[in-house]
C-alpha distance (Angstrom), angle and dihedral (degrees) to the residues before:
residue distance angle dihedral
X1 . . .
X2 3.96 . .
X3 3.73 119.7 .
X4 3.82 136.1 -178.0
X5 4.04 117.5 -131.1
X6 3.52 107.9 -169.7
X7 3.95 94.5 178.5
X8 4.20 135.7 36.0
X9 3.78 79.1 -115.1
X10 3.51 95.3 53.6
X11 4.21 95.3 47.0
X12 3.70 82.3 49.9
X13 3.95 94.9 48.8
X14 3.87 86.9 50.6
X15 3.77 88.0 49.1
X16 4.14 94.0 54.4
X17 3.55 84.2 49.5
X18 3.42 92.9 63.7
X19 3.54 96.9 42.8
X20 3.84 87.1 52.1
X21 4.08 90.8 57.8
X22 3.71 90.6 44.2
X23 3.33 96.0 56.7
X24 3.64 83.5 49.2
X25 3.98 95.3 47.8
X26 4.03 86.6 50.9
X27 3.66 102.3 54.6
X28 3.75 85.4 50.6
X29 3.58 104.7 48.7
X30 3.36 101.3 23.1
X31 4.19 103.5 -131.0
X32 3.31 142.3 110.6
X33 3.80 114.0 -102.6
X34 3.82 132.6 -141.6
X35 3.63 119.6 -140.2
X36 4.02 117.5 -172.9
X37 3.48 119.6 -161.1
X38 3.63 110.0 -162.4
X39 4.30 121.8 175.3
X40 4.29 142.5 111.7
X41 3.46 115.1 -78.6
X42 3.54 117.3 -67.9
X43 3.89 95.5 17.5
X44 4.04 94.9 118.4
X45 3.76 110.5 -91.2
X46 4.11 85.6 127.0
X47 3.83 96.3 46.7
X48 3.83 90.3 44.3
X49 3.50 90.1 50.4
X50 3.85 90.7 48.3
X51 3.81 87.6 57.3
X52 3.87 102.0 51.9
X53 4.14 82.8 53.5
X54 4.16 86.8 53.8
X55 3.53 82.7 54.3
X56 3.77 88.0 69.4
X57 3.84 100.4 28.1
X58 3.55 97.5 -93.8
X59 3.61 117.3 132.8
X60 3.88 113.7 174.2
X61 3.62 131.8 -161.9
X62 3.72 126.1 -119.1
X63 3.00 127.8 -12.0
X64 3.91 152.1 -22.4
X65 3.46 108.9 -65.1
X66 4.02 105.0 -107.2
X67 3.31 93.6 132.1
X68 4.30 103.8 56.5
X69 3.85 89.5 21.1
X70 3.85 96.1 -132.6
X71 3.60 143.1 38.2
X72 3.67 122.7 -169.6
X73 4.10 118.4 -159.8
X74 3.62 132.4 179.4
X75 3.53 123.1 -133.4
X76 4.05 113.6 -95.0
X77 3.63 93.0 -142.6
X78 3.84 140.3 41.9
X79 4.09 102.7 -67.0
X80 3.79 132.1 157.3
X81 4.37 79.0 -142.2
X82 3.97 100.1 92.4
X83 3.86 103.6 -165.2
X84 3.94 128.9 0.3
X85 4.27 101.6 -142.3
X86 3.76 113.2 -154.3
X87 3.81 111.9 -167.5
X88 3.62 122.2 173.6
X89 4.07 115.6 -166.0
X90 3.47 97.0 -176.8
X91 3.81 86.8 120.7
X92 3.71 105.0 48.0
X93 3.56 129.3 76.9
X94 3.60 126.2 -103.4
X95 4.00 93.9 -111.8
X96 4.25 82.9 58.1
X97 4.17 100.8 117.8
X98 3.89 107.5 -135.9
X99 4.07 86.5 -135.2
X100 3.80 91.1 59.2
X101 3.97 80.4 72.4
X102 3.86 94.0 49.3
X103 4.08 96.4 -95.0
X104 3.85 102.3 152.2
X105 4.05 87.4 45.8
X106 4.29 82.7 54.3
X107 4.06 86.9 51.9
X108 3.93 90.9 63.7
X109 3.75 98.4 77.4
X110 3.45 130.6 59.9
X111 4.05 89.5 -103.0
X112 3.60 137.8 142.3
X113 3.64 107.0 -126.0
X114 4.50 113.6 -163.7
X115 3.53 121.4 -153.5
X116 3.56 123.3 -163.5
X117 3.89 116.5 -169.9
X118 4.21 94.0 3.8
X119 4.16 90.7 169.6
X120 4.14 77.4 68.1
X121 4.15 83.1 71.9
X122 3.34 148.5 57.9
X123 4.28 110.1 -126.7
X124 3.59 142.5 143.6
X125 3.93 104.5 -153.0
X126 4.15 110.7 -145.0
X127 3.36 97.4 169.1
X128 4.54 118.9 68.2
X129 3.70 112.3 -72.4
X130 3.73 136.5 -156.6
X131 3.60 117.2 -160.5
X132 4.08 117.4 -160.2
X133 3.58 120.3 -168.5
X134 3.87 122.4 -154.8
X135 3.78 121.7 -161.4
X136 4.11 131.2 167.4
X137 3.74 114.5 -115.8
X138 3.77 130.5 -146.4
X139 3.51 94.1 -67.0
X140 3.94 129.7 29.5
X141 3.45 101.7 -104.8
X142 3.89 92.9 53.1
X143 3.92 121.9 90.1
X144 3.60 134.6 -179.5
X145 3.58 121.7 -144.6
X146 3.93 128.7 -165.2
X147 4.02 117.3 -172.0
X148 3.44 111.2 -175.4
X149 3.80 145.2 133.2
X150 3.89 112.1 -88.8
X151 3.99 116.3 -94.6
């Protein structure tokens, strides 16, 4: 699915969205889900990111988190999701194993685990996958977002 964001706002709308049918996807199928977010810098993988947490009354402060590598929030209201996980590998190499940072122990609960930058690791998903694409359009308030299952 390809959509337009002409705003922050928007990108972030399209985001909650998707939190809102993961959620949804969850309580039915009872797994976790892995969502990649793959893009340049500055294409909307954080703000995205920011709006699937909004979905479940999480709004964090600052930034992505390049710096500590992972966050780990619990929804703020009644949700069969038990943690959203928000890893950014922007730092690490691409022979860094996802595992070495406790992945298969995230896969346990019925979480939502965010991945800014994946191509920056090494990992063999077994659990469903979304994949979302951000690209800048023609001008720099335009993005392009692809959600779709990986190839």
């Amino acid at each position: 699915m390809k959509l337009i964001s002409r705003t922050e706002e928007e990108t972030q709308q399209i985001g909650e969205k998707c939190g809102v049918f993961l959620e949804k996807y969850i309580a039915q199928h009872k797994t976790p889900v892995l969502v990649t977010l793959q893009g340049e810098l500055g294409s909307g993988k954080t703000v995205f990111s920011r709006g699937v947490l909004k979905a479940f009354g999480i709004i964090p402060h600052g930034a992505s988190p390049t710096f500590v590598l992972m966050k780990r929030y619990t929804p703020q209201h009644e949700s069969v999701v038990s943690h959203i996980i928000h890893i950014d590998a922007y730092r690490l190499d691409k022979e860094t194993n996802i595992d070495a940072i406790g992945f298969n122990d995230l896969t346990k609960e019925d979480a939502i685990i965010l991945i800014e930058w994946p191509e920056h690791i090494s990992y063999t998903p077994d659990i469903p996958h979304l994949m979302v694409v951000c690209e800048h359009g023609e001008d720099e308030t335009i993005r392009y977002i692809d959600i779709r299952k990986p190839q």
